[in-house]
C-alpha positions in Angstrom: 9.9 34.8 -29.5 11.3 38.1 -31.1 9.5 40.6 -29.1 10.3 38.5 -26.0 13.9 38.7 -26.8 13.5 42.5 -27.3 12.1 43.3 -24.4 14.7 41.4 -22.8 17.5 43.6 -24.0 15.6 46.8 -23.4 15.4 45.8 -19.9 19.0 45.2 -19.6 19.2 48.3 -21.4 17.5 50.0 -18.7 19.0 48.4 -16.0 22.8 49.6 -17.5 20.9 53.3 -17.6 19.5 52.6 -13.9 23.3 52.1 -12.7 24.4 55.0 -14.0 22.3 57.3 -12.8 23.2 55.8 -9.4 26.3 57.6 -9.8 24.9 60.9 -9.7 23.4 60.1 -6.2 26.9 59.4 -5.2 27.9 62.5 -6.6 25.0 64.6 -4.9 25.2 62.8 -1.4 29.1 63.5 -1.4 28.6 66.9 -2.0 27.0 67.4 1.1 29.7 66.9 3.1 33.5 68.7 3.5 36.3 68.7 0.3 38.0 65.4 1.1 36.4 64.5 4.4 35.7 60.5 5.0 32.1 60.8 3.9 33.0 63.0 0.7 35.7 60.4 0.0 33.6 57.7 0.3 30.8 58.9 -1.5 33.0 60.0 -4.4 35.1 56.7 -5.1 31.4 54.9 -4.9 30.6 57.2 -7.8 34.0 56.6 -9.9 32.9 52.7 -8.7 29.8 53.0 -10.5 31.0 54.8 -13.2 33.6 52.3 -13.8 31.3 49.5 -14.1 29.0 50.9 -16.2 31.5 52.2 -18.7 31.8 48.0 -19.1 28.3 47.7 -19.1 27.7 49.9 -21.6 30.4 48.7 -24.1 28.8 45.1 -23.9 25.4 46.8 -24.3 26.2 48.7 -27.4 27.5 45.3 -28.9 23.7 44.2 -29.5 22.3 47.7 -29.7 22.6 50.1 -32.9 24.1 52.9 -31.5 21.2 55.3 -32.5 18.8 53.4 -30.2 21.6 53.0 -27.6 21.8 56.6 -27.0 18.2 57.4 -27.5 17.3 54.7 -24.6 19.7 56.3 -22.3 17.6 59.8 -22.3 15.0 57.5 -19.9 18.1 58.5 -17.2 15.6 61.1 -16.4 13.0 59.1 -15.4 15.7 57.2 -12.8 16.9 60.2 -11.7 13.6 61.6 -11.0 12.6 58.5 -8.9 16.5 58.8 -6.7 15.4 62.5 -6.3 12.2 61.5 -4.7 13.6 58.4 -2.6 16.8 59.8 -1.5 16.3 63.3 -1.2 12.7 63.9 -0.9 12.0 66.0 -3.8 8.7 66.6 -5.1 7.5 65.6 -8.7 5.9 68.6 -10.6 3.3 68.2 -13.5 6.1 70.0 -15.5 8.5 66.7 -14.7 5.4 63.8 -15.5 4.9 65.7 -18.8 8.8 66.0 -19.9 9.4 62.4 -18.9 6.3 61.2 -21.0 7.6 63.2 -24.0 11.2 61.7 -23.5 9.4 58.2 -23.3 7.2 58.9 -26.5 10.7 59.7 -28.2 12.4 56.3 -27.2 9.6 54.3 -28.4 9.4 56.0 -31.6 13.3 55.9 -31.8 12.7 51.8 -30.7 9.7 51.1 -33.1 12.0 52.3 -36.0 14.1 49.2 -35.3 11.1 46.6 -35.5 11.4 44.5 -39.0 
């Protein structure tokens, strides 16, 4: 039942992380288009929406989350940002990216296994 519960969190975890990485595809579709144009407007203030939310999120989050592991969990923002790159703006993933987002995973879990009683 413990580990159940765990991985329950973590996945909320992940899912606070996963909305705010969505801000930075507001930020990066906005900035293809003209200072203070519709678009740009609209893009930004769906990136301060985003941020705004999340910044709740998170302090709920951090309530059942040490702070340490908080923080450490939040470095899988790569991996999200990665996969927006790839969906939204067609980037290609490198060897060089697989290998620095297995390295940042490896950290989180040793980070999360340090929690386990």
């Amino acid at each position: 039942m413990w580990k159940q519960n765990k991985v329950k969190e973590v996945l909320i975890l992940q899912s606070v992380i996963l909305i705010y990485t969505l801000a930075t595809v507001a930020s990066k579709f906005a900035s293809g288009y003209t200072f203070l144009s519709l678009p740009f407007i609209g893009f930004y203030g769906a990136e301060i929406l985003i941020l705004g939310v999340y910044a709740i999120l998170w302090q709920q989050i951090i309530k059942k989350f040490d702070i340490s592991i908080a923080y450490a969990n939040r470095a899988f923002g790569i991996f999200w940002s990665l996969i927006w790159a790839v969906l939204f703006f067609k980037e290609a993933i490198t060897w060089k990216n697989i290998l620095g987002i297995v390295i940042v995973f490896l950290g989180i879990m040793v980070v999360n296994s340090d929690d386990c009683k």
